[in-house]
C-alpha positions in Angstrom: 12.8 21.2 -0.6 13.9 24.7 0.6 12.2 28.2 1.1 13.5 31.3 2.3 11.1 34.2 2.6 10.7 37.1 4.6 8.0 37.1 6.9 5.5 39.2 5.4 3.1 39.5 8.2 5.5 41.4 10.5 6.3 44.0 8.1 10.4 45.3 6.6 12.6 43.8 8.7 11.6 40.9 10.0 13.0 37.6 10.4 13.5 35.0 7.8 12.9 31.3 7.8 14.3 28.7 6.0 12.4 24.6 6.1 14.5 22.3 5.2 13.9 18.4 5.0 16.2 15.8 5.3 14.0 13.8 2.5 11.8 14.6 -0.3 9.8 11.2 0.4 7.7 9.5 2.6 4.8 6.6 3.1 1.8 7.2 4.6 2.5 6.3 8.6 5.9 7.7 8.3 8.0 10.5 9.1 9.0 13.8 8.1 12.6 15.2 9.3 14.5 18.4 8.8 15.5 21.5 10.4 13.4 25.0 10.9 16.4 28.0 10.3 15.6 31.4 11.7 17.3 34.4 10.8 16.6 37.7 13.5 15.5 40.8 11.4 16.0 44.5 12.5 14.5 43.9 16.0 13.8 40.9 18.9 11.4 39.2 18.1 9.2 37.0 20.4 8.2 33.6 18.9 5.3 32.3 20.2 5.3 29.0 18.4 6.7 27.3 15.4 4.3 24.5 13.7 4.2 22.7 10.7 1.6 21.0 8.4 0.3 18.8 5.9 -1.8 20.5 3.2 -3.3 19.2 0.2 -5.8 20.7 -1.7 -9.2 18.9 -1.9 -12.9 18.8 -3.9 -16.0 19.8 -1.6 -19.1 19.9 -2.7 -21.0 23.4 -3.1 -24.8 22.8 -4.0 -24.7 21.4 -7.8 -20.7 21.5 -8.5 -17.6 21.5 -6.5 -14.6 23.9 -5.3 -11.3 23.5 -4.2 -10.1 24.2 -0.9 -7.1 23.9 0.7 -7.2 21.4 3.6 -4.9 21.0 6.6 -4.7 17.9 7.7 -2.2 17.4 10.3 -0.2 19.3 12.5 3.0 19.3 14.7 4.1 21.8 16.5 8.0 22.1 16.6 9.2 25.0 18.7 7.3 26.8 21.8 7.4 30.3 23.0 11.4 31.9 22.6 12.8 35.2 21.9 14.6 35.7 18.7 17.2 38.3 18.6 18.3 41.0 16.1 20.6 39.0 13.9 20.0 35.8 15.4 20.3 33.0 13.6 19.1 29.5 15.0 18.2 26.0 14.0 15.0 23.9 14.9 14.8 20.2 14.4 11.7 18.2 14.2 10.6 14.8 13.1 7.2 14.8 11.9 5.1 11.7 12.0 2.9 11.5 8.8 -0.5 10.2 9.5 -1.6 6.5 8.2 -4.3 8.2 5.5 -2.0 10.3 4.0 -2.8 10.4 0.2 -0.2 9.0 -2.4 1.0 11.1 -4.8 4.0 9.7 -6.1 4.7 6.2 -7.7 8.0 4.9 -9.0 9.9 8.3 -8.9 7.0 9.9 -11.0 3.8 11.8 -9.7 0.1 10.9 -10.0 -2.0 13.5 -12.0 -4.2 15.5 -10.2 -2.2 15.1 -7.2 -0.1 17.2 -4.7 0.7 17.2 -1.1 3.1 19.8 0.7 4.1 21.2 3.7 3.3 24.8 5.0 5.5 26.4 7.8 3.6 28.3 10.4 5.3 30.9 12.6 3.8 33.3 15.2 4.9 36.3 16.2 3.0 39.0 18.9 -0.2 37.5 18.0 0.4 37.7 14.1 1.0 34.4 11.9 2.6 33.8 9.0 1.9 30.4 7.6 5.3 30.5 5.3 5.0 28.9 2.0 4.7 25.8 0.8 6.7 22.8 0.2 6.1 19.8 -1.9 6.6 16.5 -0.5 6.1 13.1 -2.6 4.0 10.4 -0.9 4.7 6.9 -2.2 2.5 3.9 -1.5 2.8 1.7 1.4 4.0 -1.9 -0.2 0.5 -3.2 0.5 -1.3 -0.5 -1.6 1.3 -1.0 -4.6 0.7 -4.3 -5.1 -3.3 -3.5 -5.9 -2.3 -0.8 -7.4 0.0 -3.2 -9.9 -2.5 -5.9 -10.2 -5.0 -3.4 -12.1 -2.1 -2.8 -14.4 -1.3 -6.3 -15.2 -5.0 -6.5 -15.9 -4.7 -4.0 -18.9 -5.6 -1.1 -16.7 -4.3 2.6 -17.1 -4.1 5.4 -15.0 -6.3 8.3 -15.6 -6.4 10.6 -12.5 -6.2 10.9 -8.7 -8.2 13.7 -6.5 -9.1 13.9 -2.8 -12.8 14.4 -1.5 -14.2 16.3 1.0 -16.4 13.7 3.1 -15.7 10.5 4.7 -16.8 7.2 3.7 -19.7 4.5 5.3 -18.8 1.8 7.5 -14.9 2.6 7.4 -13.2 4.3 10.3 -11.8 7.1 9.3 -9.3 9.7 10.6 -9.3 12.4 8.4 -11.6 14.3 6.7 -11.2 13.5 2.8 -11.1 10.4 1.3 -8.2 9.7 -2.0 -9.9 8.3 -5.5 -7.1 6.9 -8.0 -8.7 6.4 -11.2 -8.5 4.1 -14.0 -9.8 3.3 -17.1 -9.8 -0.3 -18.8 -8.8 -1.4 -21.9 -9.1 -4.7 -23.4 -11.6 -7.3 -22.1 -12.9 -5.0 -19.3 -13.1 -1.9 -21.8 -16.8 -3.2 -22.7 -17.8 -3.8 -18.7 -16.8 -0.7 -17.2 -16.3 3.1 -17.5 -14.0 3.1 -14.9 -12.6 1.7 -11.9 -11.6 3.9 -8.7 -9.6 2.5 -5.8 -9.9 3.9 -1.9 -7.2 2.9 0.1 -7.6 3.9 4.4 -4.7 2.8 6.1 -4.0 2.1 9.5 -0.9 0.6 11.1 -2.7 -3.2 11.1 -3.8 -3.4 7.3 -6.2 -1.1 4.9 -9.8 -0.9 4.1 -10.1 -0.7 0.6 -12.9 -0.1 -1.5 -13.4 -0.3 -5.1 -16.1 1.1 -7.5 -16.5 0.2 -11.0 -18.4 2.8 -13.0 -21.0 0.6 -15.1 -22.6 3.7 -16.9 -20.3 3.6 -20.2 -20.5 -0.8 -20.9 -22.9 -2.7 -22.4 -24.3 -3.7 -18.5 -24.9 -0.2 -17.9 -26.7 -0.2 -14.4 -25.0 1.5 -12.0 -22.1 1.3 -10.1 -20.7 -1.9 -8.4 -19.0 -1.6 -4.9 -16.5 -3.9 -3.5 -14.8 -3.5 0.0 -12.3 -5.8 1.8 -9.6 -5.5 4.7 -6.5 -6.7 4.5 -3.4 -7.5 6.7 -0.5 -5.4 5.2 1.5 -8.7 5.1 -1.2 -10.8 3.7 -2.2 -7.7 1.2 2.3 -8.8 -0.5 1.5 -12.5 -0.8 -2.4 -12.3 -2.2 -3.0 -12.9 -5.7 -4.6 -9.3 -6.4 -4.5 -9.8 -10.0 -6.7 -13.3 -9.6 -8.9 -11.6 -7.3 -9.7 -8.3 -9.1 -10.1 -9.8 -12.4 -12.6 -12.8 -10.4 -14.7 -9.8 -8.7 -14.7 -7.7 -12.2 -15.5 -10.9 -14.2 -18.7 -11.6 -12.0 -20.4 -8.0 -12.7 -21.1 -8.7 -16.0 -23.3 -12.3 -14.2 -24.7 -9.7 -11.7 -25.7 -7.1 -14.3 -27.9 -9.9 -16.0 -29.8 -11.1 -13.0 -30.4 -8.4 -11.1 -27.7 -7.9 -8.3 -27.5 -6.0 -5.6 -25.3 -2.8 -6.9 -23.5 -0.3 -4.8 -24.4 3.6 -5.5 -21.7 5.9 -5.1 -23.1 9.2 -3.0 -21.7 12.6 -4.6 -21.9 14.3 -0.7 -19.2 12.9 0.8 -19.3 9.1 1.1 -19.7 6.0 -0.6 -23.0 3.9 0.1 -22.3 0.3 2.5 -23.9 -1.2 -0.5 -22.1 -4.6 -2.5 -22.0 -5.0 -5.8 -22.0 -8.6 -6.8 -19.9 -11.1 -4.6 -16.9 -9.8 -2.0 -13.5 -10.3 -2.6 -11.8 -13.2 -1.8 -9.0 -13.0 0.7 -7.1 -16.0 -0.1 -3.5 -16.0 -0.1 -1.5 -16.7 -3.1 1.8 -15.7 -4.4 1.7 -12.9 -6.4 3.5 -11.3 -9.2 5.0 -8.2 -7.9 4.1 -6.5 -11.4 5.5 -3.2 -12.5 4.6 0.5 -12.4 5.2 1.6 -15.5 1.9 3.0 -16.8 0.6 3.9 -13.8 1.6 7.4 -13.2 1.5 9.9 -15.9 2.2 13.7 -16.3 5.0 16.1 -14.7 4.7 18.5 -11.5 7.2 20.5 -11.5 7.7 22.7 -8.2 6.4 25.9 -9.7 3.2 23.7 -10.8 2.7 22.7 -7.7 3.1 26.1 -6.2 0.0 27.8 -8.6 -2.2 24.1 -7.5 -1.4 25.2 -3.7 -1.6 29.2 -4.3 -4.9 28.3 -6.6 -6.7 26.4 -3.5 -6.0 29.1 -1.2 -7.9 31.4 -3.3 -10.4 29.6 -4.0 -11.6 28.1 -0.8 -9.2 28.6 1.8 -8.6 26.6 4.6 -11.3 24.2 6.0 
């Protein structure tokens, strides 16, 4: 988790930076640590600030399809105004706290398709800034999000995909601007009831709003999607059955879809509707099988991947 570049807006001979982080992980409402290393160029050079941030590249909707753009979406500033001298070479620290939404990208050592999140290095000189480039940094799940995430396995679940979207979702508060979709598709007895199911998780330090859709269109109840939203206590979310509850909730769609229930609509512009499909989740407290995550993830980012998925956004839509 290392780049050294020189600094390409300030022209031959100028200083050289090098981010370094102490880890390669994090959860979402964690931290970040490492060091900043400056190298002076040719000449003084007056720094007017130092900041780093969390990018990830995200789907917005434009008219009848969608483009990717790069979106920043949060911010630390590590260093203020100092003068860097010919030659000079000096270390910044920082710890950088990693906000509550952040979206997963890594499970069990592997990463999720489709997904990417990195940090960029921004560094001002004389009123010119170089944002640096990019490097990757693997977001696991909080414990509370895993063991949903495992339940839809041990229901005969796969992973298909993961992406983020531009837009924030009805009756949830919401701190940042996109919203994450992890994807699966069912097999066995759910591979006749739904086309898919996608899983929201917002985070905050007390619990998570999640919401669930199950795409109707592709089984034999074909009538639209279903929604289903709960909050949960992160330490009631690792002693819930999730597998018991899921499979009740997906079991009564197919009751719903006969007798005309009330069914959720998912909105393509930026949100999901505060509509329920059939009954809500229970939130009783069982034990639970921690499950496993094999299955879940699937595909291989490598750090030059990752670098065209970053260098790709840029192009295409730029910063938000």
């Amino acid at each position: 988790m290392v780049f050294k570049r020189m600094l390409g807006a300030f022209g031959v001979g100028a200083p050289s930076v090098d981010t370094v982080l102490s880890t390669a992980r994090t959860r979402p409402g964690g931290t970040l640590e490492g060091e900043v290393r400056l190298k002076g160029g040719d000449f003084d050079a007056e720094i007017e600030h130092i900041t780093l941030g969390l990018v990830a590249r995200v789907e917005i909707e434009h008219g009848e399809g969608e483009q990717a753009g790069l979106g920043e979406f949060s911010r630390t500033e590590v260093s203020g105004p100092f003068t860097l001298a010919k030659g000079e070479e000096r270390v910044v620290g920082f710890r950088f706290p990693v906000p509550w939404e952040t979206p997963i990208s890594e499970i069990g050592g592997q990463p999720l398709t489709g997904m990417a999140v990195g940090v960029r290095t921004e560094l001002a000189i004389a009123k010119a800034v170089d944002k640096g480039d990019l490097d990757m940094v693997a977001v696991e799940p909080l414990p509370s999000q895993l063991r949903i995430l495992e339940a839809l396995l041990q229901l005969g679940f796969g992973f298909k995909a993961a992406d983020l979207e531009a837009g924030r979702l009805h009756g949830v508060r919401q701190e940042l601007p996109f919203y994450q979709e992890i994807e699966f598709y069912p097999s066995g007895p759910y591979s006749g009831l739904v086309g898919e199911v996608e899983v929201t998780f917002v985070a905050d330090a007390a619990g998570l709003h999640v919401v669930l859709e199950a795409d109707k269109r592709a089984g034999r109840y074909s009538s639209g999607d279903a929604i289903g939203r709960f909050h949960v206590s992160h330490d009631d979310a690792l002693v819930t059955d999730w597998a018991g509850e899921l499979g009740r909730w997906l079991d009564s769609l197919s009751q719903y879809a006969g007798h005309g229930g009330h069914h959720g609509h998912h909105e393509r512009y930026g949100h999901h509707e505060g509509h329920h499909g059939g009954p809500g989740l229970g939130m009783v407290a069982a034990a639970g099988a921690a499950g496993v995550v094999g299955g879940l993830v699937a595909g291989e980012v490598v750090e030059e991947v990752v670098e065209e998925f970053f260098e790709g956004g840029e192009e295409e839509g730029g910063d938000w």
